[in-house]
N, C-alpha and C positions, 0 to 999 in steps of 0.2 A: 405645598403639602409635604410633609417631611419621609421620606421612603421608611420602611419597617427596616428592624435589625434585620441582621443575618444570622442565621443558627453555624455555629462554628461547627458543634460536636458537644456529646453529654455522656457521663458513667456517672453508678454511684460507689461508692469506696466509703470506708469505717470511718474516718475521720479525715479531717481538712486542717493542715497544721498552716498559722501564718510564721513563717519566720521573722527574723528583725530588719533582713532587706528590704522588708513587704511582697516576697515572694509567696504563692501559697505551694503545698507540699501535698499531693494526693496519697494517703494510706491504705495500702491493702485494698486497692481494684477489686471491686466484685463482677464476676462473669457469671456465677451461678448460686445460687441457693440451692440447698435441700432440707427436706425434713422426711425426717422417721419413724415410723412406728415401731412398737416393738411389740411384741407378744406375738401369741400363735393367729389370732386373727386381727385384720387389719378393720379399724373403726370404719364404719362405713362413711362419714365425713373428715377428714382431718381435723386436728384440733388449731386454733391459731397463730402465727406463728409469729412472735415478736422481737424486731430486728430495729436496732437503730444504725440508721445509713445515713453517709451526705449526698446529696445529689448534686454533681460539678455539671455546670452548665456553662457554653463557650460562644457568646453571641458577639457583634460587635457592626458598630452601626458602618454604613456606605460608605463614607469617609476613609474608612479605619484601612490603613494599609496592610496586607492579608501576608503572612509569612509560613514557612512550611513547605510541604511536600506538593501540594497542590498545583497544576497550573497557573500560570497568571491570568489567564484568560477566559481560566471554568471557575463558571461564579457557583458559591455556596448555595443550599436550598432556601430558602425565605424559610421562618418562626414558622408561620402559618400555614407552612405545606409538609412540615414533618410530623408525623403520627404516630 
């Protein structure tokens, strides 16, 4: 039976540029949203807010040799157990 990925790490950022290496390029990291009202009273529900995000996602199966800051010996969270 074949083990699940691994969850590497995930953000979403404006765009995902591929270059011609085949490297891809993350734009403008998002950390936070807001949105605004304006006027003298605030709507009692906000209105909706529409945003186009990529969502980078960093998995890679048991095999995969693991590079980075990391320990070698502290394993990543399994898919299944980040919420």
């Amino acid at each position: 039976m074949p083990e699940e990925p691994l969850f590497a790490g995930a953000f979403m950022c404006e765009r995902v540029l591929r270059e011609t290496d085949g490297a891809n390029s993350a734009i403008r990291i998002v950390d936070r949203v807001r949105s605004v009202g304006i006027g003298l009273e605030p709507p009692e529900v906000m209105p909706p807010l529409a945003l186009r995000l990529a969502l980078v996602m960093g998995v890679y199966g048991h095999r995969a040799e693991r590079t980075g800051a990391r320990p070698r010996n502290t394993p990543c969270p399994r898919v299944s157990d980040v919420r």
